[in-house]
FINU-348676 format. One record per atom (N, C-alpha, C): x, y, z. Coordinates in steps of 0.05 Angstrom, whole numbers, padded with zeros to 5 digits, always signed. Each point is the difference from the previous one (the first is absolute). Example, Ala and Ser with C-alpha at 12.3 -4.5 7.8 and 13.67 -1.06 7.14 Angstrom:
# residues 2
+00264-00114+00156-00018+00024+00000+00018+00024+00000-00007+00021-00014+00016+00024+00001-00015+00022+00014
//
This chain:
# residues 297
+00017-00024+00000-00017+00024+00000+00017+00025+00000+00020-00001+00013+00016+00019+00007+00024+00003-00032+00005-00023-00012+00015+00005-00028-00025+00018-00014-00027-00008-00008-00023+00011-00011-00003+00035+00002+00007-00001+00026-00005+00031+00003+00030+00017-00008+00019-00008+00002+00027+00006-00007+00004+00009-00041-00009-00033+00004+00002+00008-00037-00019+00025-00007-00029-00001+00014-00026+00022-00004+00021+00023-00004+00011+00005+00026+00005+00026-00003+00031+00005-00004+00017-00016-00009+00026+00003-00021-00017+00012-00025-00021-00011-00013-00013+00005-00030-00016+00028+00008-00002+00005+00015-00018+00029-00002+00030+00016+00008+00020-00002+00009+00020+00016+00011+00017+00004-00040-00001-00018-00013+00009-00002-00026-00016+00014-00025-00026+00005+00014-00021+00015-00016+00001+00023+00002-00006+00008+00028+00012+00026+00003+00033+00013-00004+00022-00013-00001+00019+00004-00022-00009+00004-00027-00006-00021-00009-00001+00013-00031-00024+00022-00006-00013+00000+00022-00017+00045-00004+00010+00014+00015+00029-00002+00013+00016+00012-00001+00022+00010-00011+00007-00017-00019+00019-00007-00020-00002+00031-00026+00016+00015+00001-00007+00021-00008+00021-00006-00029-00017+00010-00024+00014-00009-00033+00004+00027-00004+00006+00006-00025+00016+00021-00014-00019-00010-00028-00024+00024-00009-00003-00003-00023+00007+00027-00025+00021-00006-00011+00022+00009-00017-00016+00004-00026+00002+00017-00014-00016+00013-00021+00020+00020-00019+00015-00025-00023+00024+00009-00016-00005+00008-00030+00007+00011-00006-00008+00011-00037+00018-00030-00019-00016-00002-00009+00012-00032-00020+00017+00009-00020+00000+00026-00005+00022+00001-00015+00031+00008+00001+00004+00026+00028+00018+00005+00015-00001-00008+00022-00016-00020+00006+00014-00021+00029-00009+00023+00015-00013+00018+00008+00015+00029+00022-00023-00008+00010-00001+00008+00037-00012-00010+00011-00031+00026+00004-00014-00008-00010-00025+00026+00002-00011+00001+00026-00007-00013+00012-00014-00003+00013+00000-00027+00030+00004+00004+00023-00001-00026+00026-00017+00016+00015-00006-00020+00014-00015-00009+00021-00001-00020+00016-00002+00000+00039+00002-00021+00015-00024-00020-00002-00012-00015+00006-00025-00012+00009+00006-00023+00009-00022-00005+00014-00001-00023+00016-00027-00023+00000-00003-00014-00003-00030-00014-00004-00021+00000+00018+00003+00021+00029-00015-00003+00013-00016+00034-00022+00024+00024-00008-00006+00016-00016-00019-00006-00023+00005-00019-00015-00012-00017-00027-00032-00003+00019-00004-00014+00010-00029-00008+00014-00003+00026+00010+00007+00020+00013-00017+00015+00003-00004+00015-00018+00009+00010-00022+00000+00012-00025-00027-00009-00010+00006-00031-00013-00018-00016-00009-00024-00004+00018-00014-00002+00028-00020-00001+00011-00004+00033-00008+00013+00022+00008-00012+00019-00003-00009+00010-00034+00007-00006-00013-00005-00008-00023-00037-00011-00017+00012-00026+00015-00032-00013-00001-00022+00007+00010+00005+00008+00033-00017+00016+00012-00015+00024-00012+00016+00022-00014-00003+00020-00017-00027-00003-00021+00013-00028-00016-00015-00006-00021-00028-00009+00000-00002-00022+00031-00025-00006+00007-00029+00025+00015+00020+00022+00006-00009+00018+00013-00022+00013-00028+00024+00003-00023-00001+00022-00019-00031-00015-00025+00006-00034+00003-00021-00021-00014-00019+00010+00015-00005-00001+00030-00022-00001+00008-00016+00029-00001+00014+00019+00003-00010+00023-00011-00011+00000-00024+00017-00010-00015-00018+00006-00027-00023-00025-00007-00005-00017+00018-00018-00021-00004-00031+00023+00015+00009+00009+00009-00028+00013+00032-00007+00023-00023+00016+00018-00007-00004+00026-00005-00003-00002-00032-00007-00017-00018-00003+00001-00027-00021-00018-00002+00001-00001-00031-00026-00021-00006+00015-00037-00003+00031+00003+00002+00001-00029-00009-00002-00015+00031-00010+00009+00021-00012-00014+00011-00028-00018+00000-00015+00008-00025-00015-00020-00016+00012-00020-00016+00015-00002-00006+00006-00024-00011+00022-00020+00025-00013+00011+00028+00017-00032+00006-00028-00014+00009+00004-00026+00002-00026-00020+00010-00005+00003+00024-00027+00007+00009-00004-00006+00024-00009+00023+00007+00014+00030-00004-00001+00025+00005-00017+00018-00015-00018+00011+00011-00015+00018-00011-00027-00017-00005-00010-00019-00005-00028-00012-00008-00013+00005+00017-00003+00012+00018-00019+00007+00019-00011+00026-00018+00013+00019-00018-00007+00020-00007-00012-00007-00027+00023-00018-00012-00014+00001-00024-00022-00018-00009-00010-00022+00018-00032-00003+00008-00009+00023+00007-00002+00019+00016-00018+00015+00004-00008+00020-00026+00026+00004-00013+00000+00016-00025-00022-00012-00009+00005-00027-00007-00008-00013-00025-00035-00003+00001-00009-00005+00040-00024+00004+00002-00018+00024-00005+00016+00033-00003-00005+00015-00001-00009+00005-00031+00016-00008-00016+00000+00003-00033-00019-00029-00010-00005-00011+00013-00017-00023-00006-00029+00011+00010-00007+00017+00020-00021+00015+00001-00001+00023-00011+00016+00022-00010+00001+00028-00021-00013-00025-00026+00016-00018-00014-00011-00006-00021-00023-00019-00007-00010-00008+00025-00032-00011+00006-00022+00023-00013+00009+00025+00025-00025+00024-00003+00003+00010-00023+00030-00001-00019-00001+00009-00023-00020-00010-00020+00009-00033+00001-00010-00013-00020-00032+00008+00001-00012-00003+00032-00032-00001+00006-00016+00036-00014+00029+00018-00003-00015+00032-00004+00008-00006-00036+00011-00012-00007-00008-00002-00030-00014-00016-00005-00004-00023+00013-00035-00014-00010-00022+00024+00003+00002+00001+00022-00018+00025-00002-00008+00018-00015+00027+00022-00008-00002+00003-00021-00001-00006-00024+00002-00025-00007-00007-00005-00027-00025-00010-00004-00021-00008+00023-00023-00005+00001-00016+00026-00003+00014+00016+00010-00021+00034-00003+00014+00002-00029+00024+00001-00009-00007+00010-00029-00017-00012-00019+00009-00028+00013-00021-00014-00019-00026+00003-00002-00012+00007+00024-00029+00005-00002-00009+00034-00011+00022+00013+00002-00007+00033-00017+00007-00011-00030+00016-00012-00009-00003-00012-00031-00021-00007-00009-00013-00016+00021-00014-00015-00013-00036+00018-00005+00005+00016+00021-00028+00025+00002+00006+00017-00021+00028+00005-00003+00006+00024-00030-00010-00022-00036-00010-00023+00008-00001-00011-00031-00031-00014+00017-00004+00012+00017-00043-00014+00004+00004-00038+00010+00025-00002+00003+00000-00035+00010-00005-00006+00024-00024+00009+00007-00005-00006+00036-00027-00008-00001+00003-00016+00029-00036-00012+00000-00006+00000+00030-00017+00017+00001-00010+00023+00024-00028-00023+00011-00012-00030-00018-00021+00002+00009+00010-00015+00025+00016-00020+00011+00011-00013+00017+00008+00009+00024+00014-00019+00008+00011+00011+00031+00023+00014-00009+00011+00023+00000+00030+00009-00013+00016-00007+00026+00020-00008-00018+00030-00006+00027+00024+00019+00004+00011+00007+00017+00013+00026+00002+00026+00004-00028+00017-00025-00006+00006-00007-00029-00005+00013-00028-00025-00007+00004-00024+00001-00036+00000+00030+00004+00001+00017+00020-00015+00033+00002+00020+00016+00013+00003+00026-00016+00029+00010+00008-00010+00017+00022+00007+00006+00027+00001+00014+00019+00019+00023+00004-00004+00019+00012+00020+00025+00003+00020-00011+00018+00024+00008-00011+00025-00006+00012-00002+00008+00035-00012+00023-00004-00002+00002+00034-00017-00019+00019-00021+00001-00013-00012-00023+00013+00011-00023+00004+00020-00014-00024+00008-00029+00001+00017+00003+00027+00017+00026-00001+00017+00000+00025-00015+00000+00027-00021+00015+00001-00013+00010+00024-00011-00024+00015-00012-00025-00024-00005-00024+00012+00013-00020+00012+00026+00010-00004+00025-00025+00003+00008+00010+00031-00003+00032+00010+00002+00012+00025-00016-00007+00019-00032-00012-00010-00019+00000+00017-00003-00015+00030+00003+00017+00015-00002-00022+00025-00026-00002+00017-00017-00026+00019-00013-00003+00008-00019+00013+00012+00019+00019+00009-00010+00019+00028-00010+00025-00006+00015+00005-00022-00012+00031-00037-00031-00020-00005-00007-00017-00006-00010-00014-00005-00019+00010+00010-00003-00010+00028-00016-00005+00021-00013+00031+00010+00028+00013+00004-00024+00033-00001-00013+00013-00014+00009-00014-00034-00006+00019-00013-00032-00007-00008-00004-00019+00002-00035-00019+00000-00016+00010+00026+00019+00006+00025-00011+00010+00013-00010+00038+00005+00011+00007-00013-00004+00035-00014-00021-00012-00019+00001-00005-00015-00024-00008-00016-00029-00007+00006+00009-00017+00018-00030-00014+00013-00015+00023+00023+00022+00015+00015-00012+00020+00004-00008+00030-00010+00013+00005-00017-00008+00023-00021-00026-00011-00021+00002-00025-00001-00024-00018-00007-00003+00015-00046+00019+00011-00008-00005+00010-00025+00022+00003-00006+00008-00009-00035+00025-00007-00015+00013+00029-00003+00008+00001+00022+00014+00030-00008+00031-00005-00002+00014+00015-00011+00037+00000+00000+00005-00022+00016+00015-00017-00017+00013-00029+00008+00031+00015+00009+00008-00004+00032+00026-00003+00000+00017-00027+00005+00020+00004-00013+00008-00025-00008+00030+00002+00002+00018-00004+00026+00024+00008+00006+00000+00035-00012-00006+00010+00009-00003+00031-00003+00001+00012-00027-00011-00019-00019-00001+00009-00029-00032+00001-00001-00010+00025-00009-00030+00003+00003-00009-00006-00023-00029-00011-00001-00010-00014-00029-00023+00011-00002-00007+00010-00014-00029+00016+00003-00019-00016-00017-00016+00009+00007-00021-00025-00007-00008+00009-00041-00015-00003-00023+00004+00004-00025-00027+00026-00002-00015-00001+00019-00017+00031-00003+00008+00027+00006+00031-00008+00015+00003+00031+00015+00028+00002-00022+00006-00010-00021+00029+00005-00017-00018+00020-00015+00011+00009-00016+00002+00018-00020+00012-00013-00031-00001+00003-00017-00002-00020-00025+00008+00035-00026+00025+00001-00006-00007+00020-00022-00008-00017-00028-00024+00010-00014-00001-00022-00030+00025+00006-00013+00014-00026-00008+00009+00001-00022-00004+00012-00030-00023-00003+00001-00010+00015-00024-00028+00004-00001-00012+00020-00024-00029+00015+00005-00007-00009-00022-00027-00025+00000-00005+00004-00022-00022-00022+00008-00025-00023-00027-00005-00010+00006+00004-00037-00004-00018-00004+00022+00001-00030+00008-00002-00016-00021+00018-00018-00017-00018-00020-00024+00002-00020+00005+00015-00010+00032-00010-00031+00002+00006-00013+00033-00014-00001+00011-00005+00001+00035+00021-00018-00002+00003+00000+00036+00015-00023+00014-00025-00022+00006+00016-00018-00015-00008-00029+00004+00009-00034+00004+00011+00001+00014+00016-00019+00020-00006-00031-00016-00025-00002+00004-00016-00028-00019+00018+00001-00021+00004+00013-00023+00004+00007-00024+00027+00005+00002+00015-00003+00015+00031+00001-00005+00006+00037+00007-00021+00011-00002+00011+00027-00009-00005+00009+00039+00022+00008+00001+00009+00008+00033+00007+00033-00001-00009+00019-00011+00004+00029-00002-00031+00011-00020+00018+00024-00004-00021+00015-00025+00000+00015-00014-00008-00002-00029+00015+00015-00026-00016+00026+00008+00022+00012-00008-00013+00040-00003+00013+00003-00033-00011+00013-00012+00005+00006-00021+00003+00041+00002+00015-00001-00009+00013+00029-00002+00011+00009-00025-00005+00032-00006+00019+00011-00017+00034-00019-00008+00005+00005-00021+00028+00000-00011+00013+00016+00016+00025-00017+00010+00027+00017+00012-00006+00011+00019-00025-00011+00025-00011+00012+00018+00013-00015+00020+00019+00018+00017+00020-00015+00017-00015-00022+00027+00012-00016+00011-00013-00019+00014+00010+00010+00025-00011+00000+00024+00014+00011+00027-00006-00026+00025+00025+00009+00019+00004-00024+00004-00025+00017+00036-00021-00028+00007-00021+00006+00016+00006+00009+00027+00030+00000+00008+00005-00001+00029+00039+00003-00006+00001+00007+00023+00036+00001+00006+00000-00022+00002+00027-00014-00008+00014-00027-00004+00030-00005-00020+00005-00022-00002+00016-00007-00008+00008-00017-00023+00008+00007-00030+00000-00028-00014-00002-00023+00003-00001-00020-00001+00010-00030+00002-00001-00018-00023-00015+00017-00023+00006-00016-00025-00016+00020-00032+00024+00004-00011-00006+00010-00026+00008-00013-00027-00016-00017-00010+00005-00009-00017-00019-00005-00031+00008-00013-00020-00020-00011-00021+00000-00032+00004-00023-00002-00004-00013-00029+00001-00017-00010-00030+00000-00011-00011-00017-00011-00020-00031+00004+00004-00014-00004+00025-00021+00002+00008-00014+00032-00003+00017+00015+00011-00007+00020+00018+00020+00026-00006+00023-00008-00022+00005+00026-00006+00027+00014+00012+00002+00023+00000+00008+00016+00022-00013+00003+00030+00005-00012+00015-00011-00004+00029+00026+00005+00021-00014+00022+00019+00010+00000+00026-00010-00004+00024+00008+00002+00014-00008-00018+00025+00011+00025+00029-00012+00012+00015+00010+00022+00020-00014-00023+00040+00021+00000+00006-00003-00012+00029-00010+00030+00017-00016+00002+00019-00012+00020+00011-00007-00016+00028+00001+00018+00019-00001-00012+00023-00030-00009+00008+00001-00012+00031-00029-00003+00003-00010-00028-00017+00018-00019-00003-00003-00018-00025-00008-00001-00023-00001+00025-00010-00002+00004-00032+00008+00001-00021-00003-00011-00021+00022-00003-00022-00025+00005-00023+00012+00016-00016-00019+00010-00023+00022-00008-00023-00021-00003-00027+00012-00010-00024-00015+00019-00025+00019+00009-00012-00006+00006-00031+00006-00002-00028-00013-00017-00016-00001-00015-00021+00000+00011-00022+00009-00009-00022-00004+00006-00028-00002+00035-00002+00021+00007+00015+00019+00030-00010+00022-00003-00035-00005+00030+00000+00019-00008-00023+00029+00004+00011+00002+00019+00023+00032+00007+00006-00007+00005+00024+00027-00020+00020+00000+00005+00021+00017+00021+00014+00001+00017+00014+00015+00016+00009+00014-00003+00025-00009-00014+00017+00018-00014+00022+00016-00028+00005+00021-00005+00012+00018-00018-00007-00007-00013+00038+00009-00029-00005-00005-00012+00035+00020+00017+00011-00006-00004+00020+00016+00015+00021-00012+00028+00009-00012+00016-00022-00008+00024+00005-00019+00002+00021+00001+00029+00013-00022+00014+00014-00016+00021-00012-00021-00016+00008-00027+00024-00015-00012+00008+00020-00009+00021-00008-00023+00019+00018-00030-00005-00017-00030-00003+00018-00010+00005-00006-00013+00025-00021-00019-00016-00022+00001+00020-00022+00012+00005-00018+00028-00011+00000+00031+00004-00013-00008-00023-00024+00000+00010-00024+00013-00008-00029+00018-00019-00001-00018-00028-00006+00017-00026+00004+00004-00009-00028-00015+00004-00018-00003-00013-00030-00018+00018-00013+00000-00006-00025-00026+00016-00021-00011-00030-00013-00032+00014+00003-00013-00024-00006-00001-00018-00029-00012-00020-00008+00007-00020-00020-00011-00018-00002+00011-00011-00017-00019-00024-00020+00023-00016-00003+00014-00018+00025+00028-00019-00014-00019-00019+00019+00014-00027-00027-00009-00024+00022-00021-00013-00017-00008-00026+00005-00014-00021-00015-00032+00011+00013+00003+00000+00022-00028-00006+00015-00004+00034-00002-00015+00015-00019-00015+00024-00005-00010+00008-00021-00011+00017+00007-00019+00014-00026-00007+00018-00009+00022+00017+00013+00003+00027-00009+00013+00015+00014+00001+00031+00000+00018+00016+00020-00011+00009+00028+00017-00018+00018-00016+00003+00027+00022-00010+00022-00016+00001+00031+00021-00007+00019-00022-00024+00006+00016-00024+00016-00003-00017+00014+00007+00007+00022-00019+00005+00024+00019+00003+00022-00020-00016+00020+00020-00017+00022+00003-00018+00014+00010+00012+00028-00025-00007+00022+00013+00005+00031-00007-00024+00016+00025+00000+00007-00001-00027+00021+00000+00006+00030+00001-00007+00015-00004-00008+00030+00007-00015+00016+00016-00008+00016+00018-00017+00008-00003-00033-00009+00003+00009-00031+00012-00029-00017-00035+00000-00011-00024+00023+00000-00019-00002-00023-00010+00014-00013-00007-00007-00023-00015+00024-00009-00020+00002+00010-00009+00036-00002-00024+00010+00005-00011+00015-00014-00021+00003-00012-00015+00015-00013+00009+00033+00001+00022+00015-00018+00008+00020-00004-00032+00017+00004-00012-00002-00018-00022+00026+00000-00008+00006+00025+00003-00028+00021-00017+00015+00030+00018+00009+00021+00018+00015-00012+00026+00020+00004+00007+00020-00010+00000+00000-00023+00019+00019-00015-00027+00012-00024+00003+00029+00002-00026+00014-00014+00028+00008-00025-00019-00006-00021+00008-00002-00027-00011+00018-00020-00017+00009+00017-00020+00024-00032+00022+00023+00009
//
């Protein structure tokens, strides 16, 4: 036991010699031999050089692993976030996808009222009948308790007066105001049975068409059916339409003022018979009989 511990520590007494053992590193020009450059060192010098060294480097890695982005690419690190990302962008492009169905179900159903392809005698589904943008939003807000008072204002005011509806006021269709589009007379009622959902006025040549209420484009175009036809979104769920113009003068997107010069009237389009307006008012996704609104003489 006693040789065991002797040799132990003869070999650590020999170790610590040679990192004591101090060299000469010599630094000569190869071509005149001349000596450029010495230096002492010792290997306990070398290890600490070299640990301080490494230390440095692991300091300087880990910095730049924390404080940049290629700390995403090691395994293990960061997926806590980038699940959460991923849950976050997997719900943005849910509501996306669900507000362009949407929307493409309301355009489709103002297409299909600008060429007369609708059928009013049925149950209509929110889909088939285009609704005012504000409304589609206002319904998606609705909560239980809006609900609940607002039936209750009603039931005790006991008469359809101003619907509020998250603080957007709806007035009921006797107390609006309606400017005619145009002055002239009636040559063919609203008749729902019969496909025909508006009502021809026949007017002078180049007798401008005005749009019935403040609102907003949402569709100006020609159709095979119907011509030159626009389409003005108006609050209060109203959407009015005018047909078989010769020239339209407002583009989507626009704002009109009631009364305001939307088109000059016309004869374009399969479905007519002479020079006149078709005009069409709807109501949250129906038509309604223009004349018992809007005074036209």
């Amino acid at each position: 036991m006693a040789e065991n511990n002797q040799t132990t520590g003869n070999r650590w007494d020999n170790w610590k010699e040679k990192l004591a053992t101090t060299y000469r590193l010599v630094i000569i020009n190869d071509d005149s031999f001349e000596e450029v450059n010495t230096t002492k060192l010792t290997l306990a010098n070398l290890y600490t050089i070299a640990s301080s060294i490494f230390v440095a480097l692991a300091f300087l890695v880990f910095l730049v692993i924390i404080f940049t982005p290629l700390k995403q690419f090691i395994p293990g690190y960061g997926d806590f976030n980038a699940e959460k990302k991923a849950a976050e962008l997997e719900q943005k492009i849910e509501g996306l996808e669900n507000q362009v169905a949407s929307y493409e179900a309301w355009a489709t159903g103002i297409r299909n009222i600008m060429v007369g392809n609708v059928d009013t005698t049925g149950e209509t589904s929110q889909q088939e009948m285009p609704i005012s943008v504000e409304d589609r939003v206002l319904n998606v807000d609705k909560i239980p308790e809006d609900e609940y008072l607002r039936a209750a204002i009603e039931e005790e005011l006991n008469t359809p007066t101003t619907v509020v509806n998250l603080g957007v006021q709806h007035k009921p269709l006797e107390q609006l105001f309606f400017t005619p589009p145009v002055s002239g007379t009636m040559t063919l009622s609203f008749s729902p049975d019969e496909r025909h959902y508006g009502v021809d006025i026949a007017a002078p040549k180049n007798t401008p068409v005005k749009s019935v209420m403040s609102g907003f484009v949402i569709a100006s175009d020609w159709t095979l059916e119907t011509g030159n036809t626009i389409c003005i979104q108006h609050s209060d769920n109203l959407v009015s339409f005018y047909k078989h113009n010769s020239v339209l003068l407002k583009t989507v997107g626009e704002v009109v003022k009631a009364g305001e010069a939307i088109a000059i009237i016309g004869n374009t389009g399969d479905h007519t018979t002479g020079p006149h307006l078709h005009f069409e008012l709807w109501h949250k996704g129906k038509p309604i009989d223009p004349w018992d609104y809007v005074n036209f003489n």
